[in-house]
KOLGUNU-711669 format. One line per field, with one value per atom (N, C-alpha, C): residue number from 0; residue in three letters; atom name; x, y, z. Coordinates in nm, 3 decimals. Layout:
BEGIN
seq (NUM	...)
type (ala	...)
atom (CA	...)
c1 (X	...)
c2 (Y	...)
c3 (Z	...)
This chain:
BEGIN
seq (0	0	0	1	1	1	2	2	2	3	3	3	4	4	4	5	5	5	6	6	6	7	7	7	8	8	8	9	9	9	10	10	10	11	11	11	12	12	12	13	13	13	14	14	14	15	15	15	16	16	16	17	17	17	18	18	18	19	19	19	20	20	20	21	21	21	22	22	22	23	23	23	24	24	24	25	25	25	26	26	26	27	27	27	28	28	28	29	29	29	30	30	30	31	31	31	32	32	32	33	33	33	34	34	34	35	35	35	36	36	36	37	37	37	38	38	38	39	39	39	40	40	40	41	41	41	42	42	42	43	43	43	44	44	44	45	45	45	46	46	46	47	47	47	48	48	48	49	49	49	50	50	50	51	51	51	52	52	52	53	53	53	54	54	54	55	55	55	56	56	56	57	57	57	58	58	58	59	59	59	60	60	60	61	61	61	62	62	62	63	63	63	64	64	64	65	65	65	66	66	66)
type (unk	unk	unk	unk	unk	unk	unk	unk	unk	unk	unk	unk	unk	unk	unk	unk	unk	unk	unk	unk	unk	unk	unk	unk	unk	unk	unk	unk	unk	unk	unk	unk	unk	unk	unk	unk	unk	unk	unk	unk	unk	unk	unk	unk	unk	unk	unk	unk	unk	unk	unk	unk	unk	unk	unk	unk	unk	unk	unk	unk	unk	unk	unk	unk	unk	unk	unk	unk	unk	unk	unk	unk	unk	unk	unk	unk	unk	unk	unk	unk	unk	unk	unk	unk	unk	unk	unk	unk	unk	unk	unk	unk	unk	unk	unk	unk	unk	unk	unk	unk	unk	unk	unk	unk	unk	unk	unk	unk	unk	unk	unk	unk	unk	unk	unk	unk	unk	unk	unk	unk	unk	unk	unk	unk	unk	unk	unk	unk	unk	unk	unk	unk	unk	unk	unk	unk	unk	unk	unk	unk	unk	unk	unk	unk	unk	unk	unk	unk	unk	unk	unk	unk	unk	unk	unk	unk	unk	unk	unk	unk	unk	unk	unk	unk	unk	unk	unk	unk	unk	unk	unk	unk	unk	unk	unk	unk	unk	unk	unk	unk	unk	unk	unk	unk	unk	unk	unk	unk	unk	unk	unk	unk	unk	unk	unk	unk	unk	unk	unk	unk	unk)
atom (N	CA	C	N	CA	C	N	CA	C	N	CA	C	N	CA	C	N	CA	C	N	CA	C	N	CA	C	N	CA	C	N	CA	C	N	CA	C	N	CA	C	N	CA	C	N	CA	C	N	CA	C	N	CA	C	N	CA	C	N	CA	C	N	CA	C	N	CA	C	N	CA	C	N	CA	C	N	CA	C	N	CA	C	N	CA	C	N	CA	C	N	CA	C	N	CA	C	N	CA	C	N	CA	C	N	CA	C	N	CA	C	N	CA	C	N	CA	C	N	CA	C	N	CA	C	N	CA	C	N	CA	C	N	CA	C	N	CA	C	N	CA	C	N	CA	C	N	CA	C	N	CA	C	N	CA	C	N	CA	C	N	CA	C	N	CA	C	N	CA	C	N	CA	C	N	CA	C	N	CA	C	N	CA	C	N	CA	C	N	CA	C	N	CA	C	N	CA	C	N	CA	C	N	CA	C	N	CA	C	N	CA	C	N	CA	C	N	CA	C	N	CA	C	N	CA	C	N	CA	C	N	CA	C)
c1 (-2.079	-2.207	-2.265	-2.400	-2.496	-2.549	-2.626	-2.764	-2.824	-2.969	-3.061	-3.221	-3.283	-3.454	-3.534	-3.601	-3.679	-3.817	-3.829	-3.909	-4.037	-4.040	-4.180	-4.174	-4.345	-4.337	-4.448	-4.403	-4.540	-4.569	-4.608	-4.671	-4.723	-4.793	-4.842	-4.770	-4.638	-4.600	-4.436	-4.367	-4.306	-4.132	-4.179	-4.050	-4.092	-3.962	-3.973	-3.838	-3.851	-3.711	-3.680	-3.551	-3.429	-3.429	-3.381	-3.316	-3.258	-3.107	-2.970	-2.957	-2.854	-2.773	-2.745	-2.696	-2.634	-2.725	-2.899	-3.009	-3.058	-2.982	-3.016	-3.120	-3.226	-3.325	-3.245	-3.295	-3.208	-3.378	-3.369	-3.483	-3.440	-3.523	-3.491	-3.636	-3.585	-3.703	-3.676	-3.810	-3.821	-3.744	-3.683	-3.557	-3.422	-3.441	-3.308	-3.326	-3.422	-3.397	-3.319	-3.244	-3.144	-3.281	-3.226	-3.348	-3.411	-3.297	-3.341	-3.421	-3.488	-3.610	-3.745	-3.846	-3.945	-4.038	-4.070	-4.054	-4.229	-4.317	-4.444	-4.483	-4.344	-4.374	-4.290	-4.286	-4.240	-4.332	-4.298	-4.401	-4.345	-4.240	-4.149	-4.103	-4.009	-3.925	-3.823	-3.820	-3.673	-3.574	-3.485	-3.331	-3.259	-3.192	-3.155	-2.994	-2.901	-2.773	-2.819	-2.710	-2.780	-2.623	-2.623	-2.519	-2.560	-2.496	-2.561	-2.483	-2.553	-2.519	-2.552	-2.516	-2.535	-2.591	-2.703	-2.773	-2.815	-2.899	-2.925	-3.011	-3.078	-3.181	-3.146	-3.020	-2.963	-2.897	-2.847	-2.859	-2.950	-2.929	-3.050	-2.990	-3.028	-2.984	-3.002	-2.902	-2.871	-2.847	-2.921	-2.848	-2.864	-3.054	-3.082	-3.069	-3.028	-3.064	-3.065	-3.162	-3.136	-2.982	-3.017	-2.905	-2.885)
c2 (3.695	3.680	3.819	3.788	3.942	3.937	4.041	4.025	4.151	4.084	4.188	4.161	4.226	4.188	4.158	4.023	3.977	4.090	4.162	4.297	4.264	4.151	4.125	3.924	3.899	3.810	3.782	3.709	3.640	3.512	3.484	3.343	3.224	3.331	3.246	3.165	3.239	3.253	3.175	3.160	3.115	3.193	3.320	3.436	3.518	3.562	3.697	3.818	3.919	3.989	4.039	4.043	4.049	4.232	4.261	4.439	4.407	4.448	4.399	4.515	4.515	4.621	4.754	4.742	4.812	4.866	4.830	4.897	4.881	4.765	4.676	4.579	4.535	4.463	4.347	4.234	4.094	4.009	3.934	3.830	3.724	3.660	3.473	3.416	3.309	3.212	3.114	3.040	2.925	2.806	2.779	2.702	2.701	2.898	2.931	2.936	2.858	2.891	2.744	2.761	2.632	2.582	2.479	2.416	2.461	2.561	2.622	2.752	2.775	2.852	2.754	2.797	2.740	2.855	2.840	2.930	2.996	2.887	2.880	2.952	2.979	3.006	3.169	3.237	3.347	3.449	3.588	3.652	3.794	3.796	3.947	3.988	4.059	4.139	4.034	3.887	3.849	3.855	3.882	3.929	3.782	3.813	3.692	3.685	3.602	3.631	3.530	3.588	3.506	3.537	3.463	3.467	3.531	3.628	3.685	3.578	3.579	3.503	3.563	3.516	3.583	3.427	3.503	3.392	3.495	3.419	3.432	3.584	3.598	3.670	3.774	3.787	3.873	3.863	3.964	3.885	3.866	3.755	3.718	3.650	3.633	3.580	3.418	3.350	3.236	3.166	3.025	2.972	3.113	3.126	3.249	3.141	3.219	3.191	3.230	3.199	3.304	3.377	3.511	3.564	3.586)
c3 (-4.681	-4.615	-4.589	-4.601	-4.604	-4.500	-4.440	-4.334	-4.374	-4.341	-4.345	-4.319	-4.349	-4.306	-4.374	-4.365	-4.503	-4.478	-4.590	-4.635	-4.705	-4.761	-4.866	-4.885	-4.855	-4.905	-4.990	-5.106	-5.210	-5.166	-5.028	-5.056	-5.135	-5.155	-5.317	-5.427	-5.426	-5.560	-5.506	-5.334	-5.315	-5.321	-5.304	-5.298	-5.267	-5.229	-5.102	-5.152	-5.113	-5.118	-4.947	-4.947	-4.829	-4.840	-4.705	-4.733	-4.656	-4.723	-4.698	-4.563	-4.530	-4.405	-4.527	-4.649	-4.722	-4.822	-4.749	-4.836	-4.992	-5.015	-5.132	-5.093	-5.223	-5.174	-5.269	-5.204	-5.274	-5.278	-5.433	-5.436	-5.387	-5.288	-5.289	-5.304	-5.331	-5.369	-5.228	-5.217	-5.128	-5.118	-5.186	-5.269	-5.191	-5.144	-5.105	-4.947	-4.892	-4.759	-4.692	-4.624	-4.545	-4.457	-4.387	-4.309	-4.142	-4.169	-4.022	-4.025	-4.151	-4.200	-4.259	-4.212	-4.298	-4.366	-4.492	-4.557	-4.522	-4.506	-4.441	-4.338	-4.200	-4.135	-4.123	-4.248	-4.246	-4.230	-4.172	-4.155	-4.180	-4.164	-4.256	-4.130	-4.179	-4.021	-3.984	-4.025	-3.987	-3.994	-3.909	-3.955	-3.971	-4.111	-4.167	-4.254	-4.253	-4.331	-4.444	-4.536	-4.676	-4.730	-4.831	-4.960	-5.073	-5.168	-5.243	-5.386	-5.476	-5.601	-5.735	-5.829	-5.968	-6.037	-6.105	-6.162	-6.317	-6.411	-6.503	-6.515	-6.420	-6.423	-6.345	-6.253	-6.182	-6.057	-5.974	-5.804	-5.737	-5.663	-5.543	-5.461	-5.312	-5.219	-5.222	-5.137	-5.146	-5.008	-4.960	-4.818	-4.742	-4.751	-4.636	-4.527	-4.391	-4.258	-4.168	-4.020	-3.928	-3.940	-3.854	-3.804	-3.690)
């Protein structure tokens, strides 16, 4: 498990990237938020733990949620 501060969001487009504790930026999509985030009501600056994963396209965070 990771934590860090959601840094950017594309509304629009339904993804955001994470900045980890360890100064890595992680992509998640809206997909990846558990239910105790709404992705609508994000506004950046939340500190959040996430799972990091390997997918096709690279790493990105996974089962973000508060921290």
């Amino acid at each position: 498990m990771a934590t860090g501060i959601v840094k950017k969001l594309v509304s629009e487009r339904g993804f955001g990237f994470i900045t980890a504790d360890d100064a890595k930026d992680y992509f998640f999509h809206r997909s990846a938020l558990t239910d105790q985030l709404n992705f609508d009501q994000l506004a950046g600056g939340e500190r959040v733990e996430f799972d990091i994963e390997q997918d096709p396209k690279g790493v990105r965070a996974a089962n973000v949620r508060p921290a």
